[in-house]
C-alpha positions as CSV (number, residue, x, y, z in Angstrom):
1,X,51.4,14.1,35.6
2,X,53.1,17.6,35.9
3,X,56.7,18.4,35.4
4,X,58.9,21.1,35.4
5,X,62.2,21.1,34.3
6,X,64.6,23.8,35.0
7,X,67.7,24.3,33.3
8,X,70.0,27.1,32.8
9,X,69.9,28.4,29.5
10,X,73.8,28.0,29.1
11,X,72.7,24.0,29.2
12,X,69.5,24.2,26.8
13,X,70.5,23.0,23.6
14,X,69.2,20.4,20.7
15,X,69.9,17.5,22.8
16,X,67.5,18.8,25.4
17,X,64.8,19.8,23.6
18,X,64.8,16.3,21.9
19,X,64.4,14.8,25.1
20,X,61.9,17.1,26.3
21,X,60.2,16.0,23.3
22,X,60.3,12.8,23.5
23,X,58.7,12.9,26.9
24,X,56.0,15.2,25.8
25,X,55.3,12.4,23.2
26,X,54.0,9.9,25.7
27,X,51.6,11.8,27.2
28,X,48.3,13.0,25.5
29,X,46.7,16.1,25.4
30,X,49.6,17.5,27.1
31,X,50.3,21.5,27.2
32,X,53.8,22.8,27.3
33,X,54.6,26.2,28.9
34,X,57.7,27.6,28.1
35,X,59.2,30.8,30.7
36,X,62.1,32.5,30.5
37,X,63.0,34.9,33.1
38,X,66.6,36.1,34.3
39,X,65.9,35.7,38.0
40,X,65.5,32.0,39.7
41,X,62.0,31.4,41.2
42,X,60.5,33.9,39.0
43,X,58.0,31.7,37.1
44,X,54.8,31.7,39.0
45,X,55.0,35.9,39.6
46,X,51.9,35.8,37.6
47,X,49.6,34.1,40.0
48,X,47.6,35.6,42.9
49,X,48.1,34.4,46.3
50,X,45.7,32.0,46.4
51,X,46.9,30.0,43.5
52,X,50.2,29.8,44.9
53,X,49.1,28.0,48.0
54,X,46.6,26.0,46.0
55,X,49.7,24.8,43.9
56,X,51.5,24.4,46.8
57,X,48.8,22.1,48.7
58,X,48.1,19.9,45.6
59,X,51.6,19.5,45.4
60,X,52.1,18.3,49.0
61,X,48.7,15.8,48.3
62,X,50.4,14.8,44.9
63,X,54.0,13.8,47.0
64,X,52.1,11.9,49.6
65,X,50.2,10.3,47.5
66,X,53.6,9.1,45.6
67,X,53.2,11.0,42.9
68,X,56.2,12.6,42.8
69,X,59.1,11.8,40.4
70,X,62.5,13.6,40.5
71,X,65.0,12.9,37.8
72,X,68.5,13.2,36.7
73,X,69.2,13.9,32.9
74,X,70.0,10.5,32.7
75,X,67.0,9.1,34.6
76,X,65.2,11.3,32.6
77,X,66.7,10.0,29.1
78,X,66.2,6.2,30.6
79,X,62.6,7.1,30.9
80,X,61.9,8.2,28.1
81,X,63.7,5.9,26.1
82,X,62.0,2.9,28.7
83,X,65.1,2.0,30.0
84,X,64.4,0.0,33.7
85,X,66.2,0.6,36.3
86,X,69.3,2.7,35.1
């Protein structure tokens, strides 16, 4: 599973980065990449063209395929904390 969570950094605070945390936890062998950049959309600037649209197809596959998961902050803390439903 990929995620990537976007926040502003007035919102970033202890309480987030537990629950980032704690989500990182359940998965193994994950690898955290951390970006700060003062202009939205910026992150991938890095990557040549065709690793944009390679990202950009496997991300279309992933949705179709249900992969997908979009979550509020408090669908996210429910997850992690394996809260059903909420």
């Amino acid at each position: 599973m990929d995620a990537l969570i976007k926040i502003p950094s007035s919102e970033f605070n202890e309480e987030v980065f537990k629950k980032i945390r704690s989500l990182i936890k359940s998965f193994d062998n994950a690898e955290v990449t951390i970006a700060v950049t003062n202009v939205p959309g910026n992150l991938f600037r890095n990557e040549s063209k065709e690793e944009y649209w390679s990202r950009l197809n496997k991300s279309v596959v992933d949705i179709e395929q249900g992969k997908g998961i979009v979550f509020t902050m408090d669908e996210l803390e429910n997850y992690i904390h394996g809260i059903p439903g909420k």
